[in-house]
PADOLO-432391 format. One record per residue: x, y, z of N, C-alpha, C in turn; residue in three letters. Coordinates in steps of 0.001 Angstrom, whole numbers, plus 500000, padded with zeros to 6 digits. Layout:
REM residues N
<node n_u="X" n_v="Y" n_w="Z" ca_u="X" ca_v="Y" ca_w="Z" c_u="X" c_v="Y" c_w="Z" aa="ALA"/>
...
***
This chain:
REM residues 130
<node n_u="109284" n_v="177229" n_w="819951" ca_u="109163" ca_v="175919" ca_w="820541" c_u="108504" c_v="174975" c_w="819548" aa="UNK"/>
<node n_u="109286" n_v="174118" n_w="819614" ca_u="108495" ca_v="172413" ca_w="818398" c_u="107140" c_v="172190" c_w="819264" aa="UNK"/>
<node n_u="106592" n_v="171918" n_w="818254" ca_u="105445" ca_v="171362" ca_w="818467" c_u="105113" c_v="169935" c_w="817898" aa="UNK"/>
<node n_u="104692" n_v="168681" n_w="818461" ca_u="104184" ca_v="167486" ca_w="817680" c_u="103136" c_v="167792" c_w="816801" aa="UNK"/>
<node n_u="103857" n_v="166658" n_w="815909" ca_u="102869" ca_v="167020" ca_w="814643" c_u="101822" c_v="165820" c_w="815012" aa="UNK"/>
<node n_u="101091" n_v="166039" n_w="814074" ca_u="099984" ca_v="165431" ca_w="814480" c_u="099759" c_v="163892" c_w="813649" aa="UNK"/>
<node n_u="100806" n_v="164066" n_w="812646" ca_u="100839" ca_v="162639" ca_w="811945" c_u="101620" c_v="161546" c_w="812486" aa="UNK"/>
<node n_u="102618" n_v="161644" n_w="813620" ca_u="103614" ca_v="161178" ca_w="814304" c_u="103204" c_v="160403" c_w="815230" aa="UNK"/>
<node n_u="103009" n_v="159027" n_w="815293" ca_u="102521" ca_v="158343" ca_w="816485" c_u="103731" c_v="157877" c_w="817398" aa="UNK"/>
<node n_u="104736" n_v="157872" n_w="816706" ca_u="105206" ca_v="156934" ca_w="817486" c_u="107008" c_v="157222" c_w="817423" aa="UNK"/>
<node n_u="108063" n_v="157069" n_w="818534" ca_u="109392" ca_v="157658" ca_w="818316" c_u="109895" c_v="156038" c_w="818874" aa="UNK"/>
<node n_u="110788" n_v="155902" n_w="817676" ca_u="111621" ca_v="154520" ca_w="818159" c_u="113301" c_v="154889" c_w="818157" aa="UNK"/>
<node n_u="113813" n_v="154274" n_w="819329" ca_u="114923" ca_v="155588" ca_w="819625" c_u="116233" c_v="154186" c_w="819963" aa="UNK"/>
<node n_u="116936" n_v="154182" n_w="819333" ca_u="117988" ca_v="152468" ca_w="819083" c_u="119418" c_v="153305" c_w="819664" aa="UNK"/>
<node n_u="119450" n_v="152179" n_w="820713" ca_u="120966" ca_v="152480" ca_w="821932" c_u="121868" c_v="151347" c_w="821030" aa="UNK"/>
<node n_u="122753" n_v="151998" n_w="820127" ca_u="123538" ca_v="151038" ca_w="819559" c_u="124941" c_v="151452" c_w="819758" aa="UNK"/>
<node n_u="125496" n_v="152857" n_w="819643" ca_u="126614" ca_v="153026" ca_w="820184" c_u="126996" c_v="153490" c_w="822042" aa="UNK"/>
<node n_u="126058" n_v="153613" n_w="822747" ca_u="126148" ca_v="154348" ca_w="824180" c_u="125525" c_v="153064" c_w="824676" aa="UNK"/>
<node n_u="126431" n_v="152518" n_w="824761" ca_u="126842" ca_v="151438" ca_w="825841" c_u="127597" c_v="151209" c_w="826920" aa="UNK"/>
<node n_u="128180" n_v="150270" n_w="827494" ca_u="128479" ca_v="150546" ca_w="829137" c_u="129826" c_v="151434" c_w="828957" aa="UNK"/>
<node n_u="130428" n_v="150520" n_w="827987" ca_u="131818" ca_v="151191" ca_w="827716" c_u="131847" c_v="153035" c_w="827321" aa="UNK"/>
<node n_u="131024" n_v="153490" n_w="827284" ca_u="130711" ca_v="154625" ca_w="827397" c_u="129926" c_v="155571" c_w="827440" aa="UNK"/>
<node n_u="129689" n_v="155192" n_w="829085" ca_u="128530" ca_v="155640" ca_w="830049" c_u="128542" c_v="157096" c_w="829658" aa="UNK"/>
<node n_u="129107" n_v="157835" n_w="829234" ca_u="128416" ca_v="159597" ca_w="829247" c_u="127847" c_v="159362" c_w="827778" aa="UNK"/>
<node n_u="127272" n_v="158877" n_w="827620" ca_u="126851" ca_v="159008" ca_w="825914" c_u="125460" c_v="158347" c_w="826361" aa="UNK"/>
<node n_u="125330" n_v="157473" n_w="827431" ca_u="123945" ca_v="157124" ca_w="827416" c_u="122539" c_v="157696" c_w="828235" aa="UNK"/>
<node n_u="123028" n_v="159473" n_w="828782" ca_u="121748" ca_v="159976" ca_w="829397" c_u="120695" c_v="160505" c_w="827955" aa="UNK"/>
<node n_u="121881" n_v="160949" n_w="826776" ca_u="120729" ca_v="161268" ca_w="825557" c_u="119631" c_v="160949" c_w="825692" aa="UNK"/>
<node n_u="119544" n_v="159349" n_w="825094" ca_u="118479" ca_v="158824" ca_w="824487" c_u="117449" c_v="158755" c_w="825618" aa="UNK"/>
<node n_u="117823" n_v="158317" n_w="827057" ca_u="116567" ca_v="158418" ca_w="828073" c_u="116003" c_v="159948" c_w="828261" aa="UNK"/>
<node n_u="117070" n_v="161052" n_w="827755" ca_u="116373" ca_v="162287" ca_w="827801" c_u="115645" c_v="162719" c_w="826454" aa="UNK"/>
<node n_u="115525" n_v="161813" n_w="825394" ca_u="115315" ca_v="162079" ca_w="824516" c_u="113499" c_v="161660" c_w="824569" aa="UNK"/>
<node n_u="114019" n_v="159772" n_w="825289" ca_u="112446" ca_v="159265" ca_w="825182" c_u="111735" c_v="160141" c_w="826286" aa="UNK"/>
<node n_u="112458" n_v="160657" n_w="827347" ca_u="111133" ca_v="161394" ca_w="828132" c_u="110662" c_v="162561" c_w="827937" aa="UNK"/>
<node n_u="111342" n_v="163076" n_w="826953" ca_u="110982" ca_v="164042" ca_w="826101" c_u="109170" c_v="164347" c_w="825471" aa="UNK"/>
<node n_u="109786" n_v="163046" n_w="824638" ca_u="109038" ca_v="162535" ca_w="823715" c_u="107551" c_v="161896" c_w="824548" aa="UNK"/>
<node n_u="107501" n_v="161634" n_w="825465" ca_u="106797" ca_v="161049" ca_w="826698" c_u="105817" c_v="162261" c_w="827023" aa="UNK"/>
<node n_u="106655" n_v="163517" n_w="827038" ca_u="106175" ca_v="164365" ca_w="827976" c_u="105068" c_v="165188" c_w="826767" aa="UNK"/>
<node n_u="105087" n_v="164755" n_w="824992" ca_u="104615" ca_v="165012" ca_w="824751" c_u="103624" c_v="164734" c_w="823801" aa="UNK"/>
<node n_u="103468" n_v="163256" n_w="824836" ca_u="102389" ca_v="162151" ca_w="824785" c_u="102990" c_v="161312" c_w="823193" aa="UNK"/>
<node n_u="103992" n_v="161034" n_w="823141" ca_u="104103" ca_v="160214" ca_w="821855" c_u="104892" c_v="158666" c_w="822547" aa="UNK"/>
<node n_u="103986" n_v="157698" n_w="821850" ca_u="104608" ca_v="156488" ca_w="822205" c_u="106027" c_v="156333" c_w="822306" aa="UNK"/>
<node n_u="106477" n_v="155593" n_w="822867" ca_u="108118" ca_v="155753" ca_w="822454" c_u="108544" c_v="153958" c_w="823084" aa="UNK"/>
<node n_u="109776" n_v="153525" n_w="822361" ca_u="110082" ca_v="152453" ca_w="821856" c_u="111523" c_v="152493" c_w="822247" aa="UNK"/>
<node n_u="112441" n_v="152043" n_w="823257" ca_u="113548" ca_v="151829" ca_w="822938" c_u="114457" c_v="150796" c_w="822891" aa="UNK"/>
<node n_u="115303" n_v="150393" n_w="821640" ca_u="116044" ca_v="148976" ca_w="821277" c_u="117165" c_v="149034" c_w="821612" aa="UNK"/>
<node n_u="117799" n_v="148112" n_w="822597" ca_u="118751" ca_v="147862" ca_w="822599" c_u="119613" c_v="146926" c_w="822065" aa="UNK"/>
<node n_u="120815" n_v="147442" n_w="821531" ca_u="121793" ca_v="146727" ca_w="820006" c_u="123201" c_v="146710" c_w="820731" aa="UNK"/>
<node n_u="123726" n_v="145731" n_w="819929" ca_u="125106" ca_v="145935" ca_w="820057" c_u="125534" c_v="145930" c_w="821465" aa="UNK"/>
<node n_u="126536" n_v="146134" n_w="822118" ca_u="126937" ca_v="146191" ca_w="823595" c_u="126049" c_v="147024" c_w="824337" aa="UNK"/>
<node n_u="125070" n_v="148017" n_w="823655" ca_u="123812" ca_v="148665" ca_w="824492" c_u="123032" c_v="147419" c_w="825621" aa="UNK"/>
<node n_u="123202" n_v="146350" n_w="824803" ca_u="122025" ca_v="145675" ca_w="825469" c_u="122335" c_v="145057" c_w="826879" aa="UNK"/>
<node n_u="123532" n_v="145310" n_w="827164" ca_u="124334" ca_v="145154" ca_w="828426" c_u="123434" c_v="145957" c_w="829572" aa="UNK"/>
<node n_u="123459" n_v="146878" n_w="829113" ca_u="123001" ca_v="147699" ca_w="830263" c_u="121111" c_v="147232" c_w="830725" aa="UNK"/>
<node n_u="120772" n_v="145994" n_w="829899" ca_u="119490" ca_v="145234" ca_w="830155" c_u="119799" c_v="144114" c_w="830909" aa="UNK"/>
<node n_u="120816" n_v="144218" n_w="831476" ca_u="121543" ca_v="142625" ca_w="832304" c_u="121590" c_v="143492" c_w="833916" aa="UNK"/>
<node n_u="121165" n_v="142519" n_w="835281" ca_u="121426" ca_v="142973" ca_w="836124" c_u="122492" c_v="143377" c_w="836355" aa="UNK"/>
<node n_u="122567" n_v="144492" n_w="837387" ca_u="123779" ca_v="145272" ca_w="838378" c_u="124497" c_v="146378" c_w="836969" aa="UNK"/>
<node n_u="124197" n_v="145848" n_w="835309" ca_u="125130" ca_v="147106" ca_w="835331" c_u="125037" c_v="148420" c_w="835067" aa="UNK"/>
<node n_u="123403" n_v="148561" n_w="834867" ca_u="122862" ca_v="149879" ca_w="834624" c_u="123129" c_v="150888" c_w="835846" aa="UNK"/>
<node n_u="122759" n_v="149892" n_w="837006" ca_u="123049" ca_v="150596" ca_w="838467" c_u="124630" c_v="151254" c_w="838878" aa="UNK"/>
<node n_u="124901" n_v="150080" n_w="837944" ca_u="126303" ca_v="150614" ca_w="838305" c_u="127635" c_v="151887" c_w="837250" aa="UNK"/>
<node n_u="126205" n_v="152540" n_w="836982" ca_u="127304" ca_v="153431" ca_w="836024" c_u="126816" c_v="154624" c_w="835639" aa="UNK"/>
<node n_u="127350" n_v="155568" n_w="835985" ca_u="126709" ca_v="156895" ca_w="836399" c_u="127076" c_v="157570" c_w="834621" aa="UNK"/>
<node n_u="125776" n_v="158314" n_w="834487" ca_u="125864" ca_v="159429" ca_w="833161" c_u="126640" c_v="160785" c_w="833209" aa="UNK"/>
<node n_u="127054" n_v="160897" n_w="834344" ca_u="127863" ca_v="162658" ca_w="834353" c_u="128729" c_v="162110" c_w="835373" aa="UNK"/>
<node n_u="129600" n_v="163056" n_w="835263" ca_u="130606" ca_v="163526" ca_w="836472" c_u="130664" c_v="163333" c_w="837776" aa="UNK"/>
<node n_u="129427" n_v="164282" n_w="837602" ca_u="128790" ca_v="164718" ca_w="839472" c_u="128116" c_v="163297" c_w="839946" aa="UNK"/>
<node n_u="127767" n_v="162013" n_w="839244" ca_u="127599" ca_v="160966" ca_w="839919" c_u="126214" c_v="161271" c_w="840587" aa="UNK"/>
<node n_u="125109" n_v="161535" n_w="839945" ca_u="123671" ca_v="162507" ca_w="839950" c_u="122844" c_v="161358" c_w="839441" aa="UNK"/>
<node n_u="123501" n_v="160531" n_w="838787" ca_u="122020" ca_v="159414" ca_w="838235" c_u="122748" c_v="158672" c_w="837265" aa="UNK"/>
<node n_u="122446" n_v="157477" n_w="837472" ca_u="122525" ca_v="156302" ca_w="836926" c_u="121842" c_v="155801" c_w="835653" aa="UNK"/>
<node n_u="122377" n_v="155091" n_w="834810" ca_u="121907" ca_v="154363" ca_w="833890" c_u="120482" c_v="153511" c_w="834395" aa="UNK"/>
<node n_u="120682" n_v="153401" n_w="835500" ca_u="119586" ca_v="152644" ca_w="835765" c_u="118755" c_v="153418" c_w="836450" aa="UNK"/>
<node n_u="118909" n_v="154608" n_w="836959" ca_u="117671" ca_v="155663" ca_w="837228" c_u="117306" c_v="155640" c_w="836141" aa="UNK"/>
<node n_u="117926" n_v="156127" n_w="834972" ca_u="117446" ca_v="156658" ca_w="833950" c_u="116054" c_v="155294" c_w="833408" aa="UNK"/>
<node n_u="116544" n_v="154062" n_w="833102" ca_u="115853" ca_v="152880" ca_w="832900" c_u="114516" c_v="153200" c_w="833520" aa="UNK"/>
<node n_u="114779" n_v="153245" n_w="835295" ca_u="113672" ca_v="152792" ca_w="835923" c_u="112418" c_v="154478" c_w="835208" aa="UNK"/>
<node n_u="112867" n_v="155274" n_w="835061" ca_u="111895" ca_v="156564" ca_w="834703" c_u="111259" c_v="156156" c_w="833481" aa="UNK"/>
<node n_u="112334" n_v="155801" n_w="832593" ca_u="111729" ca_v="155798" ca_w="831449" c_u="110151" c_v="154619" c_w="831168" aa="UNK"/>
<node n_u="110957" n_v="153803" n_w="831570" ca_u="109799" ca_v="152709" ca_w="832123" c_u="108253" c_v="153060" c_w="832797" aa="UNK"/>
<node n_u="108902" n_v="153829" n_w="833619" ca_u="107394" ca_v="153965" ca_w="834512" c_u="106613" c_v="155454" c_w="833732" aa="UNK"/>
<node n_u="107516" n_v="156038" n_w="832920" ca_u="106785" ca_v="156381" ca_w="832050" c_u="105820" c_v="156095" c_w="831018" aa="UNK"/>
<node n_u="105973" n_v="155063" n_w="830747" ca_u="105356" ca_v="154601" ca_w="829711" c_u="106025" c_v="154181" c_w="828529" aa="UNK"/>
<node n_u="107423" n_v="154074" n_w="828219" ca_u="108522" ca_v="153681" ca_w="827429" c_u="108559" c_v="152027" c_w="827220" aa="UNK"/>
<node n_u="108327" n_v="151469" n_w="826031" ca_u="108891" ca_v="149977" ca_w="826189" c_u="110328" c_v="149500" c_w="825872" aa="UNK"/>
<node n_u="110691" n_v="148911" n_w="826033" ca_u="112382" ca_v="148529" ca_w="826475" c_u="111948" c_v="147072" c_w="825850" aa="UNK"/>
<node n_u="113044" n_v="147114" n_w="824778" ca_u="113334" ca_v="145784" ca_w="823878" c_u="114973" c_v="145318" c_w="823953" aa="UNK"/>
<node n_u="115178" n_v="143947" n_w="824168" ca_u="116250" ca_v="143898" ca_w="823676" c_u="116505" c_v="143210" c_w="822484" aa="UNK"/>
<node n_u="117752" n_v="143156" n_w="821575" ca_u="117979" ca_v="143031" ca_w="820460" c_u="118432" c_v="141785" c_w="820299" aa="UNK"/>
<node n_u="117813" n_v="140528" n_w="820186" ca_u="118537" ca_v="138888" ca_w="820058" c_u="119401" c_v="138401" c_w="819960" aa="UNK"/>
<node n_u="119877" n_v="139005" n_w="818424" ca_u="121587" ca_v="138884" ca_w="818281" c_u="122387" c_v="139526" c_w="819476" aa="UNK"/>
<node n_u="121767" n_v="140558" n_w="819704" ca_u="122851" ca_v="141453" ca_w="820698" c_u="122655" c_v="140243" c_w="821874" aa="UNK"/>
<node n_u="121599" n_v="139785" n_w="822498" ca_u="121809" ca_v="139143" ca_w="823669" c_u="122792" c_v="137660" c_w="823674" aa="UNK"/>
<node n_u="122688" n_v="137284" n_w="822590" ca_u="123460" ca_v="136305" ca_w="822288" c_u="125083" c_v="136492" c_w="821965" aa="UNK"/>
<node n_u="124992" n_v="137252" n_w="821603" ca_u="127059" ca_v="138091" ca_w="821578" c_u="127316" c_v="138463" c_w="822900" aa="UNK"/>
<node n_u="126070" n_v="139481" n_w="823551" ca_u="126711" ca_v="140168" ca_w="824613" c_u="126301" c_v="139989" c_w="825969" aa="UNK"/>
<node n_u="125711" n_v="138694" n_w="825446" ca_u="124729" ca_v="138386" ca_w="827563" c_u="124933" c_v="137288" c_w="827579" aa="UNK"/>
<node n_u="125412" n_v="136306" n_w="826377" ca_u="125384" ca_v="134702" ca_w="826433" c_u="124826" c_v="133849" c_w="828187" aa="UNK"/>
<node n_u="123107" n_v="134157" n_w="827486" ca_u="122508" ca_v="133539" ca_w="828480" c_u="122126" c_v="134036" c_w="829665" aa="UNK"/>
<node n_u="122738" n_v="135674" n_w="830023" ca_u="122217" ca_v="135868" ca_w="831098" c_u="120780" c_v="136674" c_w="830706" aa="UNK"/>
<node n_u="119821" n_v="136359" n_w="832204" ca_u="118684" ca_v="136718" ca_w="832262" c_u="118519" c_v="138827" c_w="831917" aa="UNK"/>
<node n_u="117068" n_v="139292" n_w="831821" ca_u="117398" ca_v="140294" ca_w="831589" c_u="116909" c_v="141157" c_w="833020" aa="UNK"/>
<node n_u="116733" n_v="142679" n_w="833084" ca_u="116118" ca_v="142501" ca_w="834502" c_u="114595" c_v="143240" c_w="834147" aa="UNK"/>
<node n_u="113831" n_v="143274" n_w="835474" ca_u="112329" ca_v="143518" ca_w="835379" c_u="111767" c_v="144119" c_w="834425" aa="UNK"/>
<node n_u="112647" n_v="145381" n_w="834331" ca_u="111895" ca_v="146710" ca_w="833260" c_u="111767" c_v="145906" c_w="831185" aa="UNK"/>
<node n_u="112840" n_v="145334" n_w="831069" ca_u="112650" ca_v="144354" ca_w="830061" c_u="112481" c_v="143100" c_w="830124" aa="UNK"/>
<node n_u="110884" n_v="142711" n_w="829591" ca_u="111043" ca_v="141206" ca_w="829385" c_u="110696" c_v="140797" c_w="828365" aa="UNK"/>
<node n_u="111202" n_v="141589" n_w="826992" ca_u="110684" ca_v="141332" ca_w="825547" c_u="112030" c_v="141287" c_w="824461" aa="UNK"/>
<node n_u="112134" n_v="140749" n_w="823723" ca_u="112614" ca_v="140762" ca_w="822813" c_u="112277" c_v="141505" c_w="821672" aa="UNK"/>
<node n_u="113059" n_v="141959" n_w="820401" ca_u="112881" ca_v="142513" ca_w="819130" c_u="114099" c_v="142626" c_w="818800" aa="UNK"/>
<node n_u="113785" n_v="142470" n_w="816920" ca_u="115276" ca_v="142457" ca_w="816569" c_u="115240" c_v="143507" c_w="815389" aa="UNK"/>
<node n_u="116413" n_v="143498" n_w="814732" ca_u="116512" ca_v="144136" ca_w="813597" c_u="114916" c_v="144451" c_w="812349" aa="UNK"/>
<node n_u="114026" n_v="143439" n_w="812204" ca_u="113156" ca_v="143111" ca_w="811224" c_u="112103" c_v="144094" c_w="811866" aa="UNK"/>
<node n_u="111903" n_v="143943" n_w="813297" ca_u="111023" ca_v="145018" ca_w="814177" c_u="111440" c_v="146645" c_w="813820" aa="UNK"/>
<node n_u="112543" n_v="146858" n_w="814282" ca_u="113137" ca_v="148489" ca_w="813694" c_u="113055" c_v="148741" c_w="812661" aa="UNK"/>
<node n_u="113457" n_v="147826" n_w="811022" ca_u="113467" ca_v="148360" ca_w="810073" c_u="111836" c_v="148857" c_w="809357" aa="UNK"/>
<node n_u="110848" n_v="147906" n_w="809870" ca_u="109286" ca_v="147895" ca_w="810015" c_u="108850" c_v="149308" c_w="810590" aa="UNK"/>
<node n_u="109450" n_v="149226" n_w="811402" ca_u="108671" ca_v="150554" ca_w="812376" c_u="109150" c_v="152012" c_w="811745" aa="UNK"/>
<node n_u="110736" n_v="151605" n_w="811099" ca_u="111737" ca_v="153061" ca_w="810696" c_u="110634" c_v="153330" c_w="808843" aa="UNK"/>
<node n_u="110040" n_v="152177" n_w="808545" ca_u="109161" ca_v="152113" ca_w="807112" c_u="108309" c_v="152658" c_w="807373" aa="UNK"/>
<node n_u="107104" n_v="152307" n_w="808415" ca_u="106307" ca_v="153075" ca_w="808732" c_u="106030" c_v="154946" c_w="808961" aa="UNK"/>
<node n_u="105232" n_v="155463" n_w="807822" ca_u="105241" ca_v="156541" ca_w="807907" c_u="104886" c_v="157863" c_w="809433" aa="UNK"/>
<node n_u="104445" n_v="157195" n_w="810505" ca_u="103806" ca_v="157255" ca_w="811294" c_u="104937" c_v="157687" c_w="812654" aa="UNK"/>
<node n_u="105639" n_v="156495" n_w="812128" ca_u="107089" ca_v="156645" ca_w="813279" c_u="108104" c_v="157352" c_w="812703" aa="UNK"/>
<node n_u="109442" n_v="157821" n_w="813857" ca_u="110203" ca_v="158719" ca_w="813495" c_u="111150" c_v="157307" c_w="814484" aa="UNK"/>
<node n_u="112407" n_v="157586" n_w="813987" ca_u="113698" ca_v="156501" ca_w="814890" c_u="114772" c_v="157388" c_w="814757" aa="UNK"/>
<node n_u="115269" n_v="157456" n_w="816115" ca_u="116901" ca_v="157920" ca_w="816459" c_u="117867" c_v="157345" c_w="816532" aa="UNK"/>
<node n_u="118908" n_v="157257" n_w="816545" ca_u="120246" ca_v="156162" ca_w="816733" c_u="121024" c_v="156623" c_w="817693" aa="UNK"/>
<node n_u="120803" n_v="156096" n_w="818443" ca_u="122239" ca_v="156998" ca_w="819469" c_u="123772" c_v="155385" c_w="819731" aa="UNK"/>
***
């Protein structure tokens, strides 16, 4: 079994391809950050590209990660959240892919590209791409 290391503060984990358009690709990364949660490491996740859709009301709710129709994109959101996870969305992305719409509760922050590449420099943090 892995163990955290002890130099590792922090996991920044970027939803750039598992977006709405293909909902079975996006339980990973929320199983990844509660992972990472469960073993007390900060965790950070950016949403890019058509990811950031799923930060716009009704459509996280509306799109199930498996088959069996067991949990939602937006279960997944609301856990990660009340875990202790912060939820960014990506500027450019909101401007290509939300033109203007609001975001919902669990995100009310912005970060863009200059934030990830900072954090992916930092020796401290580790970043995933899904």
């Amino acid at each position: 079994m892995a163990t955290k290391q002890s130099s590792v503060e922090k996991l920044v984990i970027v939803l750039w391809s598992a977006g709405p358009d293909r909902p079975a690709l996006a339980a990973a990364p929320f199983v990844y950050a509660l992972a990472a949660r469960a073993l007390e490491t900060e965790v950070e996740m950016h949403f890019t590209s058509t990811a950031v859709r799923w930060l716009l009301p009704g459509v996280a709710d509306a799109s199930y990660t498996d088959t069996g129709r067991t949990k939602t994109v937006g279960d997944f959101i609301r856990e990660v959240k009340a875990s202790g996870v912060q939820l960014y969305a990506c500027g450019m992305a909101m401007h290509e892919h939300a033109r203007g719409q609001s975001l919902i509760a669990e995100c009310g922050a912005h970060a863009g590209a200059a934030t990830v590449i900072s954090e992916t420099l930092n020796p401290r943090t580790r970043t995933l791409i899904f």
